[in-house]
C-alpha positions in Angstrom: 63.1 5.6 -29.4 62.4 8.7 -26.9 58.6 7.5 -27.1 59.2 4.2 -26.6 61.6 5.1 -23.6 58.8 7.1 -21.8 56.0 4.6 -22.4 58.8 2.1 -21.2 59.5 4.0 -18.0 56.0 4.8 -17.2 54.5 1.1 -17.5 57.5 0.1 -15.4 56.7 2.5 -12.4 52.8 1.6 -12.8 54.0 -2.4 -12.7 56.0 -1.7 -9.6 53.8 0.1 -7.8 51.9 -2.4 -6.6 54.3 -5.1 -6.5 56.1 -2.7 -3.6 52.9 -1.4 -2.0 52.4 -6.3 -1.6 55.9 -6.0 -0.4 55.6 -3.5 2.6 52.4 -4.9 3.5 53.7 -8.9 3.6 56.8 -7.4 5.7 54.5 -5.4 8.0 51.3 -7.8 8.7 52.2 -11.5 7.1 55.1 -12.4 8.1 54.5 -11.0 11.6 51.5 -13.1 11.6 53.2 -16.3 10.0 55.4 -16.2 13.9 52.3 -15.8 16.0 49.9 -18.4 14.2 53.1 -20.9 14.3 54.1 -20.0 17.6 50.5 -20.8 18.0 50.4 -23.9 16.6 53.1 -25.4 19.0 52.4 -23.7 22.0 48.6 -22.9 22.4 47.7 -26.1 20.1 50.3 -28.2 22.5 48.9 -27.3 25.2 45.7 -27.9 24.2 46.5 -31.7 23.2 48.1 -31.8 26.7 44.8 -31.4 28.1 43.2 -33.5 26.2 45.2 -36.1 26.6 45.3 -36.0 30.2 41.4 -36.0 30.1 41.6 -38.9 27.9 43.9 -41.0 30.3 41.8 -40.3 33.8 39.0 -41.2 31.2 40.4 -44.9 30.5 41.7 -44.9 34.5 37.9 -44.2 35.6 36.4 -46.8 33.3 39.3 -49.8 34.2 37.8 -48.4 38.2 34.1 -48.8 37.5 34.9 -52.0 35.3 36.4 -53.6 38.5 34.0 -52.0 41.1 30.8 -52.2 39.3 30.5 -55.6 39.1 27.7 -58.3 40.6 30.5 -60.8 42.0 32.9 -58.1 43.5 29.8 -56.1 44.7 28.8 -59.7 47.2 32.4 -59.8 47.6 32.9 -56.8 49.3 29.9 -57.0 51.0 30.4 -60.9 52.5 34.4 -59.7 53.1 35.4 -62.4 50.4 38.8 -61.2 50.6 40.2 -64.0 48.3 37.9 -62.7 45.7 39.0 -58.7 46.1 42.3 -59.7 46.7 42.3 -61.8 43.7 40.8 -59.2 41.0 42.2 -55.9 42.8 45.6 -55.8 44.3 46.8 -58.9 42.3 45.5 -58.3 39.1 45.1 -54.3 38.9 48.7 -53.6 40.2 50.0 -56.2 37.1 50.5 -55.0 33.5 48.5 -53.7 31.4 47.0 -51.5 34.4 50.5 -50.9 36.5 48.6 -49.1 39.2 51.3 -47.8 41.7 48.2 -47.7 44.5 45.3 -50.0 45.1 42.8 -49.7 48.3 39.6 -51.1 48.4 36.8 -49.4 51.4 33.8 -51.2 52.8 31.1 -48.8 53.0 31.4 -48.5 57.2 35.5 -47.2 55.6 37.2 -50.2 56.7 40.2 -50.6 54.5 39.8 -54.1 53.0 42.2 -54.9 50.2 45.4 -52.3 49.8 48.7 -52.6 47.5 51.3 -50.0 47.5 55.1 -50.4 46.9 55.6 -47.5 48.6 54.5 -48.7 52.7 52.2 -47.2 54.7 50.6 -44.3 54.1 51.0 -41.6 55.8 47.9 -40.6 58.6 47.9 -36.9 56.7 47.7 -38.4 53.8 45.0 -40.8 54.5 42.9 -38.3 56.0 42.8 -37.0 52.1 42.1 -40.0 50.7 39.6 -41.1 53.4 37.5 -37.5 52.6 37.6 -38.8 48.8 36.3 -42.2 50.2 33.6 -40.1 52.1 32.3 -38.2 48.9 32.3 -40.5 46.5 30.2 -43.3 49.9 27.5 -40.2 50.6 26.7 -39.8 46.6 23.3 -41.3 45.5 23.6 -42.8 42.2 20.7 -42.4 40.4 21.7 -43.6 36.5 20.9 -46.9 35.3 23.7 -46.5 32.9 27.0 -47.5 34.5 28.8 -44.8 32.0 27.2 -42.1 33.2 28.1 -43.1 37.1 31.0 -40.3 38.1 33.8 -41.4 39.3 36.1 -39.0 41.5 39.4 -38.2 39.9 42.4 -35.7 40.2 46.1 -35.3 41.8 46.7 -36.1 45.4 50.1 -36.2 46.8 51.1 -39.0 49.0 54.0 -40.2 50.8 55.8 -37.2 49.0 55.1 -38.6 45.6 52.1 -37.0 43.4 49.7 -39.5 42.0 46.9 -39.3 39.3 43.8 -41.4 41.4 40.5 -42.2 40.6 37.5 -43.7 43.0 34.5 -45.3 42.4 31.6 -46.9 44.1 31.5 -50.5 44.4 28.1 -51.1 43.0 25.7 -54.4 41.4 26.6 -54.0 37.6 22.9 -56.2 37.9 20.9 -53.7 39.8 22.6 -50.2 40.3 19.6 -49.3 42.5 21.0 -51.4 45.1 23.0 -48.9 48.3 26.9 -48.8 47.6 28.9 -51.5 49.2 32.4 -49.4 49.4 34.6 -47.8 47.1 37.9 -48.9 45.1 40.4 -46.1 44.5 43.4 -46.5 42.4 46.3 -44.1 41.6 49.2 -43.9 39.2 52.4 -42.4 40.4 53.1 -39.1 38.2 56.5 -40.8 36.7 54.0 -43.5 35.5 51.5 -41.2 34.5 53.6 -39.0 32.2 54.9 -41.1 29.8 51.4 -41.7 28.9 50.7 -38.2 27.3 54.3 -38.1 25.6 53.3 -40.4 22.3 50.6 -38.0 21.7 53.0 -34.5 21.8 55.2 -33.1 19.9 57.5 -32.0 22.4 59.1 -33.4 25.4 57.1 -33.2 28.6 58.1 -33.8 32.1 57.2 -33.8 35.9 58.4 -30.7 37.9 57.9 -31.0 42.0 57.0 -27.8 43.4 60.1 -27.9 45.5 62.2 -28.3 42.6 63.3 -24.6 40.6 63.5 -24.9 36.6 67.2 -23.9 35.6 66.5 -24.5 32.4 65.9 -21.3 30.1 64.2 -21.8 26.9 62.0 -19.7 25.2 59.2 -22.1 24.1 58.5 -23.5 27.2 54.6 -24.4 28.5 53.6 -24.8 32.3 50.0 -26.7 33.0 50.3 -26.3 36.9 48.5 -29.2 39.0 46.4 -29.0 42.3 45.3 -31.5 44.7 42.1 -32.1 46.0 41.9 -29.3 48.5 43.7 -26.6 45.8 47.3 -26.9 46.8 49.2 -26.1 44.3 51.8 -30.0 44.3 53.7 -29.7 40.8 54.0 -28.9 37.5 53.5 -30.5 34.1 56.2 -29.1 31.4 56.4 -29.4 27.6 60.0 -28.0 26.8 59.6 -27.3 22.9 62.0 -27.9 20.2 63.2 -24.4 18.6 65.0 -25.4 15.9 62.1 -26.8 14.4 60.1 -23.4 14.4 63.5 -21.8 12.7 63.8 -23.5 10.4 60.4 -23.5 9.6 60.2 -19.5 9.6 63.6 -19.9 7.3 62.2 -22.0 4.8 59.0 -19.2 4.6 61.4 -16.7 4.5 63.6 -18.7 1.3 60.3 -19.6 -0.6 59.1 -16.0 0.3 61.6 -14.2 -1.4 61.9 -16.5 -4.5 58.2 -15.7 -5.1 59.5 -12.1 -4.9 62.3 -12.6 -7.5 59.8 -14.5 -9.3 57.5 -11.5 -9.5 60.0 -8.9 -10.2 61.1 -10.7 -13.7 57.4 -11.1 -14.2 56.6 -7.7 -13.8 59.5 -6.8 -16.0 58.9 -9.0 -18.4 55.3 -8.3 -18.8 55.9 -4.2 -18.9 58.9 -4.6 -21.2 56.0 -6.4 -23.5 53.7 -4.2 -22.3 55.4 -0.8 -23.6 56.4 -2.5 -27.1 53.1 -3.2 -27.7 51.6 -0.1 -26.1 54.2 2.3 -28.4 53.1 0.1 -31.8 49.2 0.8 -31.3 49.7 4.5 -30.7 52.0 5.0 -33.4 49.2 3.0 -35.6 46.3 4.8 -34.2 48.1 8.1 -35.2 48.8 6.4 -38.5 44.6 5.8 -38.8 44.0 8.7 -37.6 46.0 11.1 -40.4 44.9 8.4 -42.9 41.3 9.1 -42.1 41.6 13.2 -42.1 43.2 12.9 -45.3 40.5 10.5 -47.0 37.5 12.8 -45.4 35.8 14.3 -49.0 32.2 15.6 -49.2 30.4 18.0 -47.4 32.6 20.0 -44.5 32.0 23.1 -42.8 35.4 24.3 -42.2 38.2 24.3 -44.2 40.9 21.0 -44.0 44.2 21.8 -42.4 47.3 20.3 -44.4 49.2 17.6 -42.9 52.4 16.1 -43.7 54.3 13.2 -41.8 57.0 15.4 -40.2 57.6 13.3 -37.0 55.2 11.2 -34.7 52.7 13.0 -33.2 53.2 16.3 -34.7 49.8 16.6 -35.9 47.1 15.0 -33.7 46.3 18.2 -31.9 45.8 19.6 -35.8 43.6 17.3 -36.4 41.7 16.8 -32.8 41.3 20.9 -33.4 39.5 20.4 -36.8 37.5 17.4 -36.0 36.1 19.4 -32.8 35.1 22.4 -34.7 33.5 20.3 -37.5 31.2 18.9 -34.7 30.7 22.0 -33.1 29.7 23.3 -36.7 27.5 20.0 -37.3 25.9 20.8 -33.7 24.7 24.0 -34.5 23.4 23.3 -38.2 21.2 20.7 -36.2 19.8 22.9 -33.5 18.5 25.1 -36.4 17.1 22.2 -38.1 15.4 21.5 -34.7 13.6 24.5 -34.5 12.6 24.4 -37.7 11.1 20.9 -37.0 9.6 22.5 -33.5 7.9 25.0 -35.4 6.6 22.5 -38.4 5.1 19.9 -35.1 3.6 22.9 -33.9 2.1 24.3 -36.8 1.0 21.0 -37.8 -0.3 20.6 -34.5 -2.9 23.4 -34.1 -3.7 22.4 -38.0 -5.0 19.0 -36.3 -6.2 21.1 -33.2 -8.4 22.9 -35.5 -9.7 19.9 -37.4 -11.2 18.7 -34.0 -13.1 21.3 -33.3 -14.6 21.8 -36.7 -15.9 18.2 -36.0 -16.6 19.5 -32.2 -18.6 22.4 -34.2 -21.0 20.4 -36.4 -21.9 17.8 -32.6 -22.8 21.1 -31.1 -24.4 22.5 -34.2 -26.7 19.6 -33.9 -26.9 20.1 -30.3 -26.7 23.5 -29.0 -27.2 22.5 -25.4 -23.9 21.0 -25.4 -21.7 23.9 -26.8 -18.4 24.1 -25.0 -19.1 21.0 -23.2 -15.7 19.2 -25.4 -13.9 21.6 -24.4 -14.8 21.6 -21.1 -14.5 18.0 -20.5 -11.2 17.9 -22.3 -9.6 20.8 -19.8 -10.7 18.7 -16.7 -9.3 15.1 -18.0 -6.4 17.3 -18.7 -5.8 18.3 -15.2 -7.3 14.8 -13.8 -4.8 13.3 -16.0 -1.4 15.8 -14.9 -2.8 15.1 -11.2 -2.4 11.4 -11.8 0.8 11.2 -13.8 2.2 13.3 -10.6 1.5 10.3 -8.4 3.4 7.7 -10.7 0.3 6.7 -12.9 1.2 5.9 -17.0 -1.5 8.1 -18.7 -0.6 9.4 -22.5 -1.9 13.1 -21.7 -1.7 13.9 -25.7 -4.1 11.1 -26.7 -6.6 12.1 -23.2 -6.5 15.5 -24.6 -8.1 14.6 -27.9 -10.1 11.8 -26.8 -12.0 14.0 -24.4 -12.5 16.9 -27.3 -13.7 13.7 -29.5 -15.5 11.6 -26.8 -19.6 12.4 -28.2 -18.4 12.5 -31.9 -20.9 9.6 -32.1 -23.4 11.8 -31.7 -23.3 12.9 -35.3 -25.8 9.9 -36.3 -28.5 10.8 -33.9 -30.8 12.6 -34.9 -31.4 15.9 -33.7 -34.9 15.0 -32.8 -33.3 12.9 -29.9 -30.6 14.7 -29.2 -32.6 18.0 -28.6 -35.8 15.9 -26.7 -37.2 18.0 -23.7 -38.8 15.5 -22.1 -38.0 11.8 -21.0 -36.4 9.5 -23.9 -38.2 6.4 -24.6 -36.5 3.1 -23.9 -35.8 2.7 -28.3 -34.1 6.3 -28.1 -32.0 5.7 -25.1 -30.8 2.5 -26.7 -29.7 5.0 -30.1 -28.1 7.7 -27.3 -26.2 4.7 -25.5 -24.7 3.8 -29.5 -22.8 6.8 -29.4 -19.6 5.7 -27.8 -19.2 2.8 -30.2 -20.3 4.8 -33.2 -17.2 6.8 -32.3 -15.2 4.3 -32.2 -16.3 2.7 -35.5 -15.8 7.0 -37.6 -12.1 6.7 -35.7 -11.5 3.4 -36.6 -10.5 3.9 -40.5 -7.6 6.3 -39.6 -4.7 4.6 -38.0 -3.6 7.4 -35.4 -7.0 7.4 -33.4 -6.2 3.3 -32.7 -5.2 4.2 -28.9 -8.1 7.6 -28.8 -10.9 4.9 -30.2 -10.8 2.7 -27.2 -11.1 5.5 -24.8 -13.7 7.1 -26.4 -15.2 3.3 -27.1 -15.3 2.7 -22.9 -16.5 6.3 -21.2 -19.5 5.3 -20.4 -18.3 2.0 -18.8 -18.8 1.6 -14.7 -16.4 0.5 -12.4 -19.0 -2.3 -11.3 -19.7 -3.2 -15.0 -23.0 -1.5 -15.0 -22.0 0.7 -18.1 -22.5 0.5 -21.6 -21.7 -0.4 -24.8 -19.9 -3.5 -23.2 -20.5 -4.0 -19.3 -17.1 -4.3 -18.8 -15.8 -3.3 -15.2 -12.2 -2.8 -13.1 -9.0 -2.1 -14.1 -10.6 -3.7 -17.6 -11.4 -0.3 -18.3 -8.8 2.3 -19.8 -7.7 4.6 -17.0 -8.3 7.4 -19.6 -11.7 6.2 -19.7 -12.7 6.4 -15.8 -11.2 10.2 -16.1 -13.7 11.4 -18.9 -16.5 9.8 -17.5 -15.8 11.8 -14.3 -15.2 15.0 -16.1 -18.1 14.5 -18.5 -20.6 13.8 -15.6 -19.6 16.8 -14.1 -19.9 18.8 -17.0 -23.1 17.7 -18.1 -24.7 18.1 -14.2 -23.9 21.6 -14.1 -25.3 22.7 -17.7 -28.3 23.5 -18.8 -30.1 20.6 -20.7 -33.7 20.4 -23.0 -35.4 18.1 -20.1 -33.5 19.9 -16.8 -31.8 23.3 -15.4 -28.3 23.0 -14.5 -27.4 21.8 -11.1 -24.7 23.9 -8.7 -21.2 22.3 -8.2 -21.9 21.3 -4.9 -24.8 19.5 -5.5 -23.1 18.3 -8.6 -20.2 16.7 -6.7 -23.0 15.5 -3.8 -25.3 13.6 -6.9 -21.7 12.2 -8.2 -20.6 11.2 -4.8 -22.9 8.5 -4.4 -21.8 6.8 -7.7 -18.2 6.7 -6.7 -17.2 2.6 -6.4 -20.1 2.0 -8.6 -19.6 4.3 -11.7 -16.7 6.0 -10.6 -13.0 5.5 -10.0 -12.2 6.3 -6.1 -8.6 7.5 -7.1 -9.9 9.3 -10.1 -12.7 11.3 -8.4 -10.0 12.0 -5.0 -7.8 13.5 -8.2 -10.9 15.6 -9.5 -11.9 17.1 -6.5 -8.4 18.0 -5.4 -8.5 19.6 -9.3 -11.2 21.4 -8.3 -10.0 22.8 -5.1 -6.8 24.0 -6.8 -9.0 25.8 -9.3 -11.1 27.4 -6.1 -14.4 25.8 -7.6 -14.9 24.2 -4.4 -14.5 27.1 -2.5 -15.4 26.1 0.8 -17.0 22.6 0.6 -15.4 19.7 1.8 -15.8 16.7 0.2 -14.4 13.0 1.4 -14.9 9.9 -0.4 -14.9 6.7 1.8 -13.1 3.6 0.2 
């Protein structure tokens, strides 16, 4: 039980770490930001719709305006002074429901006031020196559109007679022509008590009028303030939306409610699932300590170090026995296998210069045959060696093992010419060059019987191929030929330019590398001749000759 009781404890303390680290950070950032985005929602977003809204109504105001101005029979109307006709279609009709406008004046274009309806008297001269400038504007624009929707039309608040109004204005224009000057200009206005109950069916709230004489009493938290201007910037009223609160507590009460259930919810969960957890936990270590001694106890066979003895006395009493015995059977294991290492180190290597050797006694019996190559293998193989290190360094794949003994093998053809040939002073004729140019693929057929030259053949088969495909046995050209390949032919060039042969004198190493220069692109790898000469300078043949190879 005192296991299980710590396993318990500890699984519960992991579980409710993280359930208390969600807890503090829900208190701290969510819920905080649960209030903003809902006080968001119904004050920014109401305020938003409010807007809207009120666009949306001067909207339908400005097209009922242009749908009764622009129009080919009140457009000869106004201009003939047909004032049965305006009369007729603008104060009687327009001040009747649907369109309930609470002011209705219809301008000639000289700004004689031809048709007016108001329930409210005369206006005011003040305030028809406002609406007179509005008549002005909207006279003096040139109308240019041949689309009657996109015609402006002036709109905003104006205050007249003491009461605010929502107006709109719009030219009196032929609905048949609109090219045609403007005859005058209807304006219509809704008083404000007819304009708000509009925009209430679309918010959620209650809005209302406030007169900028009047003071607010009312003190509510929630409370929204769209301020409106007339025509010339004075500030004339105020629209309010006067929110509901008890809707946004209870709302934040029923998060709160279904917040802390989830809570509860978790905290059985997490209970639950470590109570589980540490049951299940306690069974698998007591069964892996089970395994384990049943395992010790079967081991038989070959061991290094003694076995302890181990009895069942109480749980856990004897893993670090066992942990202790298994480590110094490996480290025992370790070291019997590090010896047999270097015993296999030393076999490789033995083996190794064996094969070495057998190399060079075939190297031996080429140069028997012909002396003037003596230590040219060799040779040729140290510089692919080098050539091939150089290349590997830049990130090219080259097996340097297999370039090593393909270089000491590459003429091993030359055992089937005959020394006549091979020892010729003077010029070859074109039959004896053809049995000279046999010897790299008389190479590759000696290597071919013995499986671990496959990879060496095919180097030693292409060394005398060209980069442009002007080489032999094959005429291949390109990356077609072994990178191995292109690095003896350059080593094996150089070798032979700069030792002494039956039908020439041996050239310097400058005027080797000059000769070879000119063959580089055509016989010659670029890269591979840029890694030779740099091979060269390292091993201070060069000494002070500079050599660049363009391309």
């Amino acid at each position: 039980m005192e296991l299980r009781f710590k396993i318990l404890v500890l699984t519960l303390i992991i579980a409710f770490l993280p359930t208390t680290v969600v807890a503090i950070y829900v208190m701290n950032n969510i819920i905080p930001q649960y209030e903003k985005i809902t006080y968001d929602y119904f004050v920014n977003k109401q305020q938003q719709t409010l807007e809207r809204i009120t666009q949306k109504i001067f909207d339908d105001m400005s097209n009922i305006a242009k749908e009764y101005a622009i129009w080919n029979e009140l457009y000869r109307a106004v201009l003939t002074k047909d004032e049965e006709t305006i009369n007729f279609y603008w104060t009687s009709w327009l001040s009747q429901k649907p369109y309930n406008f609470s002011l209705i004046i219809g301008f000639s274009k000289e700004g004689k006031i031809i048709s007016y309806h108001s329930p409210f008297g005369d206006i005011k001269s003040s305030d028809s020196t406002k609406i007179f400038k509005i008549f002005k504007k909207v006279i003096s624009t040139v109308y240019h559109s041949n689309d009657i929707n996109l015609i402006p039309v002036e709109r905003g608040f104006l205050k007249i007679n003491d009461k605010v109004f929502a107006f709109v204005c719009s030219p009196v224009l032929d609905d048949k022509d609109l090219t045609k000057p403007v005859a005058g200009a209807l304006f219509l206005a809704r008083d404000i008590g007819e304009f708000v109950p509009l925009i209430q069916p679309y918010m959620v709230d209650r809005i209302y009028f406030v007169d900028k004489t009047n003071v607010s009493t009312e003190e509510n938290l929630l409370k929204n303030h769209v301020e409106l201007f007339d025509i010339e910037g004075y500030k004339i009223g105020t629209l309010v939306i006067n929110y509901n609160e008890r809707t946004l507590v209870n709302i934040k009460r029923h998060f709160e409610k279904l917040l802390i259930i989830t809570f509860l919810f978790l905290v059985a969960l997490t209970l639950l699932i470590a109570f589980l957890g540490g049951v299940y936990l306690t069974r698998k270590v007591i069964q892996l300590e089970d395994y384990a001694i049943s395992l010790f106890s079967g081991i038989n066979g070959d061991v290094t170090t003694p076995k302890p003895t181990v009895k069942k006395e109480g749980r856990f009493k004897n893993v670090e026995l066992i942990l202790e015995y298994f480590s110094n059977e490996i480290k025992s294991k370790i070291s019997i296998l590090k010896q047999q290492d270097k015993l296999l180190k030393e076999l490789f290597e033995k083996e190794k210069r064996n094969f070495e050797g057998a190399i060079k006694l075939l190297i031996s019996i080429i140069e028997m045959k012909d002396p003037y190559t003596k230590g040219h293998a060799e040779r040729v193989m140290k510089y692919s060696k080098k050539i091939g290190e150089k290349l590997s360094s830049k990130g090219y794949k080259i097996d340097l093992f297999d370039l090593e003994i393909a270089a000491y093998l590459h003429d091993i053809g030359k055992i089937v010419i005959p020394e006549s040939i091979l020892n010729k002073p003077g010029k070859l004729t074109q039959e004896e060059y053809s049995i000279v140019k046999r010897h790299s693929l008389d190479g590759y057929n000696i290597l071919s019987n013995i499986e671990y030259f496959d990879n060496i053949k095919e180097i030693i088969l292409y060394h005398h191929e060209n980069v442009d495909g002007s080489g032999y046995p094959l005429g291949i050209k390109g990356d077609k030929i072994p990178l191995e390949s292109k690095i003896i032919s350059v080593a094996d060039v150089f070798d032979a330019l700069t030792t002494d042969r039956p039908y020439r004198s041996a050239f310097s190493e400058e005027k080797a590398l000059e000769i070879m220069k000119e063959d580089v692109g055509k016989k010659f790898d670029p890269e591979v001749f840029e890694a030779f000469l740099s091979v060269l300078k390292e091993e201070k043949i060069l000494n002070s000759v500079e050599m660049k190879i363009d391309g």
